[in-house]
C-alpha positions as a Markdown table, in Angstrom:
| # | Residue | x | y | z |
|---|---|---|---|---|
| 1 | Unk | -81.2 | -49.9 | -35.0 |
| 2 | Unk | -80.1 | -51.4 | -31.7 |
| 3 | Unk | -80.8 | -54.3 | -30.4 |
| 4 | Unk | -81.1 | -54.5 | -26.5 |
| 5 | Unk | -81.8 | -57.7 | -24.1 |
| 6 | Unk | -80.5 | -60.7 | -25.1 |
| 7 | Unk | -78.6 | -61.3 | -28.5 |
| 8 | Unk | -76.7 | -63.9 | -30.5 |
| 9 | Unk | -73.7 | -62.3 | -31.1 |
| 10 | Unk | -72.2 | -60.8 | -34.1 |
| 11 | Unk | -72.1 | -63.4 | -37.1 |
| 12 | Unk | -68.3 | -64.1 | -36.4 |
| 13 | Unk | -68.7 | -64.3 | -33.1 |
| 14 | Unk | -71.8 | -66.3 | -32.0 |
| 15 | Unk | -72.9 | -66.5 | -28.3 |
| 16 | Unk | -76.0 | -66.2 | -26.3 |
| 17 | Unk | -75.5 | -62.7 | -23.9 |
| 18 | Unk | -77.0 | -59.6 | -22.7 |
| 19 | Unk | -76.3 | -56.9 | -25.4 |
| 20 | Unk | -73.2 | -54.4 | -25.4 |
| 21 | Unk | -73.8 | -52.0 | -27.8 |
| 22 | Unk | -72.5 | -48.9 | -25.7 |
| 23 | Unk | -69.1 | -47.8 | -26.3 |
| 24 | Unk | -67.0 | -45.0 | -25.3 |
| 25 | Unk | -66.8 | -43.9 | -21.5 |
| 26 | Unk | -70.1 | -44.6 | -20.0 |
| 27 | Unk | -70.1 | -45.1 | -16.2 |
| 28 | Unk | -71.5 | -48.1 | -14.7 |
| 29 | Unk | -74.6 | -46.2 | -12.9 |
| 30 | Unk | -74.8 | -44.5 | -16.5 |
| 31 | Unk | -75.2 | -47.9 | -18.3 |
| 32 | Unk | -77.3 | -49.7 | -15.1 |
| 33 | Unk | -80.0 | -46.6 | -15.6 |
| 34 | Unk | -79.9 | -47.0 | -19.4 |
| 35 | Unk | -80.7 | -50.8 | -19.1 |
| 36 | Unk | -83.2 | -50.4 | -16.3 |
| 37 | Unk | -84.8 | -47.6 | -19.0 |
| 38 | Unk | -84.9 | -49.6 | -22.1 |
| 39 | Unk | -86.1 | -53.0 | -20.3 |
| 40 | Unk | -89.3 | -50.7 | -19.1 |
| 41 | Unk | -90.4 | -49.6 | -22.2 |
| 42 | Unk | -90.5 | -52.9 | -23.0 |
| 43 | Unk | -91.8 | -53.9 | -20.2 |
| 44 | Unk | -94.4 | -51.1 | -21.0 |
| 45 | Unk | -95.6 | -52.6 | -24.4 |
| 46 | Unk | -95.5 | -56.4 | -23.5 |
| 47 | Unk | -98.2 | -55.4 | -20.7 |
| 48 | Unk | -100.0 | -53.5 | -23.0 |
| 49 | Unk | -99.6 | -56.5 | -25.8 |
| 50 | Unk | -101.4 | -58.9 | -23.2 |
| 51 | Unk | -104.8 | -56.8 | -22.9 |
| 52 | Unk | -104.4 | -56.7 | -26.9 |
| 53 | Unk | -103.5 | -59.2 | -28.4 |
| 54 | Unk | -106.1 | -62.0 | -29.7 |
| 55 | Unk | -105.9 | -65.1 | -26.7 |
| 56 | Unk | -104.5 | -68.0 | -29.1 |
| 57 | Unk | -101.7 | -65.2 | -30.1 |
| 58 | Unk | -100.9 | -64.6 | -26.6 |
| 59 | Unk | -101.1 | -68.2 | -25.2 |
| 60 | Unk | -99.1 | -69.3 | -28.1 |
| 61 | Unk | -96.5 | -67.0 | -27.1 |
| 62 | Unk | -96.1 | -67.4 | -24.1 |
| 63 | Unk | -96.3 | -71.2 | -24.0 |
| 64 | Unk | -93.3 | -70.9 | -26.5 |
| 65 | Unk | -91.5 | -68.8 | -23.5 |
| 66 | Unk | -92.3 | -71.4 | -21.0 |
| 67 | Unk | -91.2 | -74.5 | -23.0 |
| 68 | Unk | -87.7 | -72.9 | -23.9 |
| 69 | Unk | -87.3 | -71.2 | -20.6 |
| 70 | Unk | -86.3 | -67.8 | -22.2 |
| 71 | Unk | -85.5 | -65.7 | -19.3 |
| 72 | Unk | -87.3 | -62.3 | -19.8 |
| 73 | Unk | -85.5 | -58.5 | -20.2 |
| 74 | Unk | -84.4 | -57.0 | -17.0 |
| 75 | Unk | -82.3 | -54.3 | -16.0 |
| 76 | Unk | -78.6 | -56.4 | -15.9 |
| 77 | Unk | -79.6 | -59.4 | -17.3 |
| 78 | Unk | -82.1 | -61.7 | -16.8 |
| 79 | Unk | -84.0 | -63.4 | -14.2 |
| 80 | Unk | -85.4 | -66.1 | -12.4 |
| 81 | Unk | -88.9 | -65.1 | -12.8 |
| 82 | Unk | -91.2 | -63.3 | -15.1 |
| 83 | Unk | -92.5 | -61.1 | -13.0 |
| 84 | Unk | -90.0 | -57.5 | -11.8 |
| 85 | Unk | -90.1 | -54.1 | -11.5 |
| 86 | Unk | -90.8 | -51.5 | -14.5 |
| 87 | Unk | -90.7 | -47.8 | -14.4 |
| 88 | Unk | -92.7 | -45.5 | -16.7 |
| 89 | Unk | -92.1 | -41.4 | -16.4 |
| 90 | Unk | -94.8 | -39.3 | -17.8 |
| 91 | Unk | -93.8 | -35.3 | -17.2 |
| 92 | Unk | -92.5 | -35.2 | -13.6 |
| 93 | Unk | -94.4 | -38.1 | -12.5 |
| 94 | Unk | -93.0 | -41.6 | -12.1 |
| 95 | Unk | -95.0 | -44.7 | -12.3 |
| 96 | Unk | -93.5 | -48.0 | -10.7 |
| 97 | Unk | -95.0 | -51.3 | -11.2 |
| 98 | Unk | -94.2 | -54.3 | -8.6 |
| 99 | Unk | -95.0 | -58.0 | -9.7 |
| 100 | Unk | -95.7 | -57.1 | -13.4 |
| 101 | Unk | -94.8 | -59.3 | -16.2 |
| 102 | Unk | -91.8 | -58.1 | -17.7 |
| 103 | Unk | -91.5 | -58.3 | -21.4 |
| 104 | Unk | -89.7 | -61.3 | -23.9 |
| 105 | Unk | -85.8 | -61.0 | -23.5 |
| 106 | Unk | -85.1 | -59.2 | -26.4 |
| 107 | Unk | -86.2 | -56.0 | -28.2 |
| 108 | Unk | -85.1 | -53.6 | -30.9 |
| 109 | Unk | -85.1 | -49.7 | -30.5 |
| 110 | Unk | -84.9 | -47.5 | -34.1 |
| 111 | Unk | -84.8 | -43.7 | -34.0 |
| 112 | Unk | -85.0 | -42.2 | -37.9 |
| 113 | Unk | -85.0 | -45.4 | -39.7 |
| 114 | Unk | -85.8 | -45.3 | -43.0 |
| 115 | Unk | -85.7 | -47.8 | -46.3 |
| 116 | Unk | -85.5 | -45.7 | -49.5 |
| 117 | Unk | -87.2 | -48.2 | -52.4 |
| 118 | Unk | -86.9 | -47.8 | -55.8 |
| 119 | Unk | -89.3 | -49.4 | -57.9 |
| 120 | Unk | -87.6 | -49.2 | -61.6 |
């Protein structure tokens, strides 16, 4: 699992950032396109979640946002706003939504993941 937007920090090293969970020799354009990606899918789903989800979900959600002024996911960071720019690819085509409410500032991508559960 990885965790992408904003994070805590490891346990033993606590601090409020933009995740780096990319090693090895990635250049910068690399990375930048790899952000811009992930914050869209999200991006993607949190405008699908508001024609979704029930009203007093959504409004308690968002209030929460507002109160606490949680920046939202972005390509390199966060924000002043919570509206930006999201890209969605479907074949060939590309899809590119100005003013659109991008998503809550963290998210969690899983590829494979599995629990195996005994029950003895």
């Amino acid at each position: 699992m990885c965790q992408v937007g904003y994070t805590c920090g490891a346990h033993h090293d606590p601090q409020l950032g933009w995740a780096r969970n990319l090693l090895g020799n990635q250049s910068g354009t690399a990375v930048d396109q790899l952000l811009y990606k992930s914050s869209s899918v999200f991006a993607l789903f949190w405008n699908i979640c508001q024609n979704q989800l029930p009203g007093e979900v959504l409004e308690d959600f968002t209030s929460w946002l507002q109160q606490n002024q949680m920046v939202r996911m972005h390509t390199m960071g966060a924000q002043d706003t919570t509206k930006g720019i999201y890209t969605v690819k479907y074949g060939e085509d590309a899809f590119e939504f100005h003013g659109a409410e991008m998503s809550p500032p963290s998210g969690v991508f899983a590829t494979n993941y599995s629990r195996f559960v005994r029950d003895w």
